[in-house]
C-alpha positions as CSV (number, residue, x, y, z in Angstrom):
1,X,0.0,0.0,0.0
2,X,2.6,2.4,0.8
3,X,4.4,1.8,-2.5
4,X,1.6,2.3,-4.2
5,X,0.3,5.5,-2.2
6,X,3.0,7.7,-4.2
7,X,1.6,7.4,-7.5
8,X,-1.0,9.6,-6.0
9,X,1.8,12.0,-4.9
10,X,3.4,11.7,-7.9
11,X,0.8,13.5,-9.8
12,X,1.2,16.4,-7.5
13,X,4.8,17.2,-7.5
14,X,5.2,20.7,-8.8
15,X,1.7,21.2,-9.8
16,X,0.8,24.2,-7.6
17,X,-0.2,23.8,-5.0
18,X,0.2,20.0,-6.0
19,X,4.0,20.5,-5.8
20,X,3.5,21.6,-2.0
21,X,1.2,19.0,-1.3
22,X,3.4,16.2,-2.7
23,X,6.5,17.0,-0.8
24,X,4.7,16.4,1.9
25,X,3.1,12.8,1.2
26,X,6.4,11.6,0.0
27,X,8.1,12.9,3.6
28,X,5.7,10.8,5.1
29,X,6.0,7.8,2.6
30,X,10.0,7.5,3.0
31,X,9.8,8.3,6.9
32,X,7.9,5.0,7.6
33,X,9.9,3.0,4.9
34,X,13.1,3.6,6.1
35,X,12.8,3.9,9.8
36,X,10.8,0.4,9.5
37,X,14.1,-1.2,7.6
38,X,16.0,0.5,10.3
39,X,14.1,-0.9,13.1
40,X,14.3,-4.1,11.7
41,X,17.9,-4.4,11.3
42,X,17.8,-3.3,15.2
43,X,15.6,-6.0,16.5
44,X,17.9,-8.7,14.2
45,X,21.2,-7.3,15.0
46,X,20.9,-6.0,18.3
47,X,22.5,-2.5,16.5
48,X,22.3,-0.6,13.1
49,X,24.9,-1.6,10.6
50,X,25.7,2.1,9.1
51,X,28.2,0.8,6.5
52,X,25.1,-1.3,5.3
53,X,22.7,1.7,5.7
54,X,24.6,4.5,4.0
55,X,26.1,1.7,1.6
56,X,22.2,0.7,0.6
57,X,20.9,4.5,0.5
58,X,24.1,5.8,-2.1
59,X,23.1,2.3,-4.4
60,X,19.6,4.0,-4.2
61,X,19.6,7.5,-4.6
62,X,22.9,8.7,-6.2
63,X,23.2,7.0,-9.4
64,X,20.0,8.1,-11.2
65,X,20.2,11.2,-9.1
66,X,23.7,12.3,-10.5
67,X,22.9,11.4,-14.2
68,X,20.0,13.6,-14.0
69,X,21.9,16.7,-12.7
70,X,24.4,15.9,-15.6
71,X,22.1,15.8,-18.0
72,X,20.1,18.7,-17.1
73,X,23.3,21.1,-16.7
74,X,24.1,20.4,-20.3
75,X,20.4,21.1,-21.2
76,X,21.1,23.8,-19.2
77,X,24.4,25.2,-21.6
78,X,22.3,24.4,-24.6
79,X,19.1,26.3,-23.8
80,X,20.1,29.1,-20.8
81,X,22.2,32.4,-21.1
82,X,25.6,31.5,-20.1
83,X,24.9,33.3,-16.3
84,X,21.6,31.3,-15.9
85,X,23.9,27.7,-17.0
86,X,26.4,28.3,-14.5
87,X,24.0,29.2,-11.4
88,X,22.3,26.0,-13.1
89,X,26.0,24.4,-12.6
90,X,25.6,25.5,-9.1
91,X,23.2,24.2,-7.8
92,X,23.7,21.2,-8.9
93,X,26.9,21.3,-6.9
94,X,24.6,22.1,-3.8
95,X,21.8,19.3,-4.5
96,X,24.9,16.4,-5.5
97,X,25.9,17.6,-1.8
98,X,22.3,17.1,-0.5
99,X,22.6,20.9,0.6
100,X,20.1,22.2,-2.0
101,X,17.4,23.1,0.5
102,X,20.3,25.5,2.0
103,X,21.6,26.8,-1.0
104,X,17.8,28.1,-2.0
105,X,17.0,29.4,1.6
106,X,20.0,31.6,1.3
107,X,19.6,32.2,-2.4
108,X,16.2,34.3,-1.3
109,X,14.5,31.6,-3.4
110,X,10.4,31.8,-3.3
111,X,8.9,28.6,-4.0
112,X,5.2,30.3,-4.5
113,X,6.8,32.9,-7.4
114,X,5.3,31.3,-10.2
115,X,6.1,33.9,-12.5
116,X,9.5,34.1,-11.4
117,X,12.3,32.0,-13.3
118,X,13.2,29.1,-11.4
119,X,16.5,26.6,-11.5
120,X,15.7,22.9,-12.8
121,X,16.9,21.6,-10.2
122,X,15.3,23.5,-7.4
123,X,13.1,20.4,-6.7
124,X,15.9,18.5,-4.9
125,X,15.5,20.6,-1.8
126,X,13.4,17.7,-0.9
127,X,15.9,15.0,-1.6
128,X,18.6,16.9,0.5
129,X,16.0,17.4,3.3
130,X,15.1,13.7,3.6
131,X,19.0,12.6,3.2
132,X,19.7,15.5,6.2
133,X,17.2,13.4,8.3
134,X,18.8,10.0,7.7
135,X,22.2,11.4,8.4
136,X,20.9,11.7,11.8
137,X,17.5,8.9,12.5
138,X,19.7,6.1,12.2
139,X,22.6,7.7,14.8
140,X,19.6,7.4,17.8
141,X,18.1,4.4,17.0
142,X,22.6,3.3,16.9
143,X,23.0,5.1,20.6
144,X,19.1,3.7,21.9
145,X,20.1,-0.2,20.6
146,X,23.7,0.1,22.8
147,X,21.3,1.3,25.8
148,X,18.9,-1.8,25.2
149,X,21.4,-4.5,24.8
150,X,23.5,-3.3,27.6
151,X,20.5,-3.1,30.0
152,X,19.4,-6.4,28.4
153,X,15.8,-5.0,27.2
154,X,13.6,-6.7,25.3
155,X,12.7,-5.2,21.5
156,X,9.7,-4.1,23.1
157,X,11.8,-1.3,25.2
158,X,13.5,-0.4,22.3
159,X,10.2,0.5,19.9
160,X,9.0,2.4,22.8
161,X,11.9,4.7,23.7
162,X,12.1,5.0,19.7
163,X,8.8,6.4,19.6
164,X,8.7,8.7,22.5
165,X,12.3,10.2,20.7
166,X,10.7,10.6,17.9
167,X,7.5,12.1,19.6
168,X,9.8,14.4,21.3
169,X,11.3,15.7,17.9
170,X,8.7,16.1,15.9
171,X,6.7,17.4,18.0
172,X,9.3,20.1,18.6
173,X,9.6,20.1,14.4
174,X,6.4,20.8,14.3
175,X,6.1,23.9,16.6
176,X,9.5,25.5,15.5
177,X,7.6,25.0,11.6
178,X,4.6,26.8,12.7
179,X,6.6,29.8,14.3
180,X,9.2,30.3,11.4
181,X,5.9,29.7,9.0
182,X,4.6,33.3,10.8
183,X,8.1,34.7,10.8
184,X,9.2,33.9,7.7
185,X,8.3,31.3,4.9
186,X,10.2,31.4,2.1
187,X,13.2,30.1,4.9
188,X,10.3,27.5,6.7
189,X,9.7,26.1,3.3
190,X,13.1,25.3,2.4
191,X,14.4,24.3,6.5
192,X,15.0,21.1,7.4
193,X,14.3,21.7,11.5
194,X,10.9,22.8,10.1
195,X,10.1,20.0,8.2
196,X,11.4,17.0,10.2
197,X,8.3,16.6,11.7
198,X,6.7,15.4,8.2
199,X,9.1,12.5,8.1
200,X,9.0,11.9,11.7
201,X,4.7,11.2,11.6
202,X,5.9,8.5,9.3
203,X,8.5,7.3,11.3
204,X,6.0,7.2,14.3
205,X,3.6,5.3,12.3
206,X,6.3,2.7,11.3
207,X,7.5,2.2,15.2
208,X,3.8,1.4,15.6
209,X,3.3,-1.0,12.9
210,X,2.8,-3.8,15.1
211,X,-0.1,-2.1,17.1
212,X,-1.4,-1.0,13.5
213,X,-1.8,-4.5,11.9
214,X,-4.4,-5.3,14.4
215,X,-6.9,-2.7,13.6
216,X,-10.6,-4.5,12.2
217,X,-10.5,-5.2,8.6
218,X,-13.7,-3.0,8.5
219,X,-12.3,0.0,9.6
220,X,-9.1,0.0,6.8
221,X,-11.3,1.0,3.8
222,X,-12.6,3.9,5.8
223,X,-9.4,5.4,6.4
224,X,-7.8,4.6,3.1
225,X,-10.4,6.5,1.4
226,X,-10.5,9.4,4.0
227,X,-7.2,9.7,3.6
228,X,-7.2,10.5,-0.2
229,X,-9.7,12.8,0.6
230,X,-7.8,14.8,2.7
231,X,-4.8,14.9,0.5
232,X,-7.1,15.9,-2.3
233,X,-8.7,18.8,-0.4
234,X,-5.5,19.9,0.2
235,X,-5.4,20.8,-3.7
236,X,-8.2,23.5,-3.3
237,X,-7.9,24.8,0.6
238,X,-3.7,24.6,0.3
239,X,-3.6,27.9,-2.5
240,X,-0.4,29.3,-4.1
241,X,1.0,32.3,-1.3
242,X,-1.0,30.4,1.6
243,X,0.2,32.6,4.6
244,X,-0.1,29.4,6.9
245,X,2.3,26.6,4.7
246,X,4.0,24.8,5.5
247,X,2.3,24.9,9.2
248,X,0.2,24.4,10.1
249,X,-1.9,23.7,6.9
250,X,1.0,20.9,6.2
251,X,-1.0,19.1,8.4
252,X,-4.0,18.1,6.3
253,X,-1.9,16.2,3.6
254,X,0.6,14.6,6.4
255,X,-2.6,13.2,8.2
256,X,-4.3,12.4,5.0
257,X,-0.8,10.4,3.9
258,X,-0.9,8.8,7.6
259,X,-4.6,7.5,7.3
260,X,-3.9,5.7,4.0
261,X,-1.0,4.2,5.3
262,X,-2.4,2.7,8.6
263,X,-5.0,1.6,6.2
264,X,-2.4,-0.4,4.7
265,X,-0.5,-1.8,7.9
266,X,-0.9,-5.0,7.9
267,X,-3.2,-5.9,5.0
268,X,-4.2,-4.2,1.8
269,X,-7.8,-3.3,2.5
270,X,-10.7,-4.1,0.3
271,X,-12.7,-1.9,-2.0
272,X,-9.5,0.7,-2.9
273,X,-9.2,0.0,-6.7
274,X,-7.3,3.5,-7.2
275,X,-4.7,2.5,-5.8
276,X,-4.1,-1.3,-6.2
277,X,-4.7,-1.5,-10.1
278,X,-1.4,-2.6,-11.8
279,X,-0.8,1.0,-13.4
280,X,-0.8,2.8,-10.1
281,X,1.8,0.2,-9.2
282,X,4.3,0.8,-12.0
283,X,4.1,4.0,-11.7
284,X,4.4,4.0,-7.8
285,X,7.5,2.3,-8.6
286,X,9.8,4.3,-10.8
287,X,7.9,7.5,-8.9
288,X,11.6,8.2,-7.6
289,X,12.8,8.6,-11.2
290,X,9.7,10.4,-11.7
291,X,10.5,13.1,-9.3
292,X,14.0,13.4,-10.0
293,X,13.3,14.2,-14.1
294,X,9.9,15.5,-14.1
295,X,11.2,19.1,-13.0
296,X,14.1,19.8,-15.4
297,X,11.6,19.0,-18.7
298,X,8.8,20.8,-17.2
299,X,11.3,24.4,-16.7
300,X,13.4,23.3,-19.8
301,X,10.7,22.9,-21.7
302,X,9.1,25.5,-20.5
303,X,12.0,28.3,-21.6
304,X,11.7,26.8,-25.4
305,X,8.4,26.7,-25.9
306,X,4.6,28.5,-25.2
307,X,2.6,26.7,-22.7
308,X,-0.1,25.0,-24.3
309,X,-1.3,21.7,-25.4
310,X,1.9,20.8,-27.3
311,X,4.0,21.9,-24.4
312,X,1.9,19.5,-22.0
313,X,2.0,16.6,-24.4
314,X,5.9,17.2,-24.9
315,X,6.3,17.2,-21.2
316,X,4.4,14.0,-20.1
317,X,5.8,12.2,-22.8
318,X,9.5,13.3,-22.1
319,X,9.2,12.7,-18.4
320,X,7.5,9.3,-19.0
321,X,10.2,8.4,-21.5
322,X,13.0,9.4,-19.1
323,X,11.6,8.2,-16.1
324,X,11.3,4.5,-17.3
325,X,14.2,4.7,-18.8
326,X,15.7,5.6,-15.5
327,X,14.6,3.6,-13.6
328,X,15.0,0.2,-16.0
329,X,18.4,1.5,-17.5
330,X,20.0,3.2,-13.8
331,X,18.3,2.9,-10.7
332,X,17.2,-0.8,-10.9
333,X,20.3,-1.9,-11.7
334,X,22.7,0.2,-9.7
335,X,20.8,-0.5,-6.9
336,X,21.0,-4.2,-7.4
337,X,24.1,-4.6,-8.9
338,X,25.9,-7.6,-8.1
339,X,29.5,-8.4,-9.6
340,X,29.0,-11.9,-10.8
341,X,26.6,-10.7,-13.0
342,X,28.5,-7.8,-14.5
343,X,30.6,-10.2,-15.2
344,X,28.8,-12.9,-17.0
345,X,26.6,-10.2,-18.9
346,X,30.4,-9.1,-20.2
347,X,31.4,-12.5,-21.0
348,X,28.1,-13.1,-23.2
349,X,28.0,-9.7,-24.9
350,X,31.8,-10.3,-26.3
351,X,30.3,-14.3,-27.1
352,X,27.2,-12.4,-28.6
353,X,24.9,-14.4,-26.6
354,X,23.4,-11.5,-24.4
355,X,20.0,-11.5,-24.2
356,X,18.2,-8.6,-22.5
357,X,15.1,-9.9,-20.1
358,X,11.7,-9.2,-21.7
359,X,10.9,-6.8,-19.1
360,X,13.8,-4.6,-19.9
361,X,13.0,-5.0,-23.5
362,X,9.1,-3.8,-23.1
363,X,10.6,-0.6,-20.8
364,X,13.0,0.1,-23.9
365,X,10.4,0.1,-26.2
366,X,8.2,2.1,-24.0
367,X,10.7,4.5,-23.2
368,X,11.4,5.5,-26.6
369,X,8.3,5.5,-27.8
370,X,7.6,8.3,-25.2
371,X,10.9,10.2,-25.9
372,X,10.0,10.4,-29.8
373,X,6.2,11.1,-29.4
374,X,7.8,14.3,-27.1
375,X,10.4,14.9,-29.9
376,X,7.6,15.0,-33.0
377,X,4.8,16.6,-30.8
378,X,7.6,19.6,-30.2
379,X,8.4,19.7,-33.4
380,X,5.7,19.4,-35.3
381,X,4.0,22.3,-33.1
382,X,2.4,25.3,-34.8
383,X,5.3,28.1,-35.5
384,X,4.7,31.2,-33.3
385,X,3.2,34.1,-35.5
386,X,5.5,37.1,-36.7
387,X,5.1,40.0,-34.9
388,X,6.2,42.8,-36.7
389,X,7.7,45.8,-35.0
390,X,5.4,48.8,-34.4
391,X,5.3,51.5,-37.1
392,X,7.2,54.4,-35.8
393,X,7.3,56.1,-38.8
394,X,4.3,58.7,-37.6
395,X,6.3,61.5,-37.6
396,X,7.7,63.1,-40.9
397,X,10.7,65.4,-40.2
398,X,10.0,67.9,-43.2
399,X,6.8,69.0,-40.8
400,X,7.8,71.9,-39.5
401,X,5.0,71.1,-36.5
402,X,7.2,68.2,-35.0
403,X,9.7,69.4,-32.6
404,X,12.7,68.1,-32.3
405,X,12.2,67.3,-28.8
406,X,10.1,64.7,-27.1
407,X,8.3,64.4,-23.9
408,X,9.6,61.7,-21.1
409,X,7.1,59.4,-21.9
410,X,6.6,59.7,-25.7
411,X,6.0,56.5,-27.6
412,X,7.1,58.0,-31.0
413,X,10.3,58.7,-32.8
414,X,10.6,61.0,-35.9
415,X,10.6,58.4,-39.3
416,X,14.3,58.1,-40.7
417,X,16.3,59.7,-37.5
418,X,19.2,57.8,-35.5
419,X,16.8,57.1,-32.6
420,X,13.9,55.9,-34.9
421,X,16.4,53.1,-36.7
422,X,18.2,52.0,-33.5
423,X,14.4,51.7,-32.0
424,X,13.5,49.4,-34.9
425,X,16.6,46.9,-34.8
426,X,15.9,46.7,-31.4
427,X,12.4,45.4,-32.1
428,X,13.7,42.6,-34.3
429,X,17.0,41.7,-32.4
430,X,16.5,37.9,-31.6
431,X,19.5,37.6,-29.5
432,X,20.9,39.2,-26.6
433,X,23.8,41.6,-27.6
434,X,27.6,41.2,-26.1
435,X,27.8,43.1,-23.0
436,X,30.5,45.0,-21.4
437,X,30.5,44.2,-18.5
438,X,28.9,41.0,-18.8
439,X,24.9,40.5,-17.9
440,X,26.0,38.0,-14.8
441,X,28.4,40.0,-13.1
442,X,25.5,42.7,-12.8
443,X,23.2,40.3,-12.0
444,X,25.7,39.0,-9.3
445,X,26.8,42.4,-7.9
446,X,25.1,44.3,-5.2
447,X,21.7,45.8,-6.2
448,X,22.5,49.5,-5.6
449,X,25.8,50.7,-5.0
450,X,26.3,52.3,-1.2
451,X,25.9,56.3,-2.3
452,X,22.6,55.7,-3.6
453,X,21.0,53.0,-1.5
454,X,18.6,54.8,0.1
455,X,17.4,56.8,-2.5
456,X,15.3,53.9,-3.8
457,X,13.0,54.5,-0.4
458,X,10.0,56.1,-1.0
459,X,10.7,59.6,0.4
460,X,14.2,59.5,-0.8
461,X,16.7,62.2,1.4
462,X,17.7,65.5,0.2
463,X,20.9,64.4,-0.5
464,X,19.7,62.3,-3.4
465,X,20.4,64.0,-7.3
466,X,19.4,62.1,-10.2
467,X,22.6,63.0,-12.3
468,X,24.7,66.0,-13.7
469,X,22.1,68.2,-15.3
470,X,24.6,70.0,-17.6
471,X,26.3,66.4,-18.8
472,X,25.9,65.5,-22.5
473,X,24.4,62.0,-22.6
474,X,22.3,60.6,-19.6
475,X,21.3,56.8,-19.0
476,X,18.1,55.8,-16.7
477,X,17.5,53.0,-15.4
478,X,13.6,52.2,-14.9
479,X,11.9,48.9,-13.9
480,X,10.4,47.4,-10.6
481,X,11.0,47.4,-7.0
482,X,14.5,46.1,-7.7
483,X,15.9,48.9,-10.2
484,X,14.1,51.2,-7.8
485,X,16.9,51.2,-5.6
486,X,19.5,51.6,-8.5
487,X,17.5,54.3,-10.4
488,X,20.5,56.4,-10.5
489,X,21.2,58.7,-13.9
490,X,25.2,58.3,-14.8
491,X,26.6,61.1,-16.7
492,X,28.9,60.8,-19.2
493,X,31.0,63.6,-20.0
């Protein structure tokens, strides 16, 4: 059941508010898987085996999550502005170090902008969050395990002091999440301390498996269903800018995840087709590879093309393709990659006996029947009209009415001047020009110098001036609240 549960999370990821709401199924997903492996080893071994742990969780996550970032940083190169492919190159530097949720906080980054231009990569935040927590989980389940066996406690003693640590932290997650929520939430969104809490509801739930499996049989479709209906109200009542997200309006999809999980514990119950049905299972499983490509085609894709039906078609099919292909060509079998067989496959392929297993043959076939129904659809899409430049030839010098001169905000330029042919080129440039200084060390630099900081405030001091009125050329510098504070007029003598 759990397995299955995030194909209906997969669905969500990035959809807003979907994207919110998915993050935090998935926490809750991965919090009761792992801790239950965890707990496992524990009651087997008396300990936790961290060579085995970490060891198990790189085979899992790195490999498919590496080749993405490769592969979308040269997407990146091809399609970005040279700045925007190196901050690209960035943070993918940050998420291979599982720092990404750090390296957005800091950047200022505000996951509810929309209309704001956003990395491809900005949806590992998550990943880093959920490695942060297993850097740590499986070092106090390591120190409560010593306590038990030295004591000589019984599992029993172990589950419990598990679950009242984990109480204790998420607990505290949970209220440190709703106070940075009020304070501020672009940094609650992105912080780890404020989102522990998610995974630790699912850890919880696994530590109580055992008292879980006994529920009646009666109950379990109840809860599965109520379940999906809170994660699903969470669509409508969770809204883009919520003031109140991640906390305490996180809550609705965590307990919505938690219901359809203990619904699960134990036995699958009866009457919950939605998620049992053999395409909400394949898709449950390579919803990992899912996640990790789904975001680079939906902003790649995005910056090359008009969103409309082509651009959805392109995207589902090229994050179908990739994801299958991910998880049948890397993730499946990284993670269970076993050297005998390496070596065998090697020895048949230079015998040219190697036969691929039908399974991997149908995924290949799949996958690249997505990739080129992506690759046609884009395109064969319809070409964008030509928009011809305005006619600015209104104004006809000879007229001894026009003026040479031209009010701030006039729209019109005199037909056959300097200004009137530089205006037009401008109109059909397709290409930004070579800048000197670069575009990206402006972007980078500080966004007003010091002289002129505060004379981007709204009642600006007398010492502000707006340039040398006698100088011979003048440059201004107009836009929004940004180049307000830089809306300085440089002379040039």
């Amino acid at each position: 059941m759990v397995a299955i549960l995030t194909v209906f999370a997969s669905h969500l990821w990035d959809w807003p508010p979907g994207g919110f709401v998915g993050v935090d199924v998935f926490f809750v997903i991965s919090g009761f898987l792992i801790t239950g492996n965890l707990m496992r080893d524990a009651e087997e071994t008396g300990t936790v085996n961290f060579l085995d742990f970490y060891w198990n969780r790189i085979r899992r996550i790195v490999p498919a999550a590496t080749v993405v970032l490769a592969l979308t940083f040269g997407a990146a190169t091809l399609v970005f502005q040279q700045f925007r492919a190196h901050q690209v190159g960035l943070d993918a530097l940050f998420a291979f170090a599982f720092m990404a949720n750090w390296h957005f906080a800091a950047e200022g980054t505000d996951y509810f902008a929309q209309g704001a231009a956003v990395s491809p990569i900005q949806h590992y935040w998550s990943l880093s969050i959920e490695e942060q927590f297993y850097f740590v989980w499986p070092a106090i389940i390591f120190v409560i395990s010593v306590v038990i066996v030295r004591r000589n406690w019984p599992h029993s003693r172990r589950t419990a002091i598990a679950g009242v640590a984990m109480g204790f932290i998420a607990t505290a997650s949970l209220l440190w999440a709703i106070y940075e929520t009020a304070t501020t939430p672009t940094a609650a969104y992105f912080s780890t301390f404020a989102r522990v809490w998610e995974l630790g509801v699912g850890a919880i739930l696994s530590i109580a498996a055992g008292s879980l499996a006994h529920l009646p049989t009666a109950l379990r479709p109840l809860l599965s269903w109520l379940g999906l209906a809170m994660i699903a109200a969470s669509l409508f009542l969770i809204a883009e800018g919520s003031p109140a997200f991640p906390a305490p309006w996180a809550i609705l999809p965590v307990a919505g995840a938690a219901l359809v999980i203990v619904a699960g514990v134990g036995g699958e119950p009866r009457f919950q087709a939605f998620l049992r049905n053999p395409v909400s299972t394949y898709i449950g499983g390579i919803s990992y590879s899912l996640y990790l490509v789904h975001w680079p085609v939906i902003v790649i894709a995005g910056a090359i093309m008009d969103v409309g039906i082509y651009y959805y078609v392109v995207v589902l099919a090229l994050a179908s393709g990739l994801a299958i292909a991910s998880y049948h060509g890397v993730e499946n079998p990284l993670r269970r990659i076993d050297t005998d067989k390496i070596r065998n496959a090697i020895k048949d392929i230079r015998r040219g006996r190697y036969q691929a297993h039908r399974s991997s043959q149908f995924a290949a076939a799949a996958a690249m029947s997505f990739l080129l129904v992506g690759l046609l659809t884009f395109m064969l899409q319809p070409a964008a009209p030509a928009v011809a430049p305005p006619d600015l030839a209104v104004a006809d010098p000879a007229d001894a009415s026009v003026s040479g001169t031209y009010p701030a905000d006039a729209k019109l330029a005199p037909f056959g001047t300097v200004l009137h042919d530089e205006i037009v080129s401008a109109l059909k440039a397709t290409e930004w020009p070579n800048f000197n200084p670069p575009a990206e060390t402006v972007i980078n630099g500080e966004i007003a110098v010091s002289d002129v900081k505060g004379c981007g405030a709204p009642n600006p001091t007398s010492n502000c001036t707006w340039g040398d009125q006698l100088a011979r050329k003048k440059a201004v510098l107009i836009g929004d609240s940004r180049f307000r504070s830089y809306r300085l007029s440089r002379s040039f003598a």
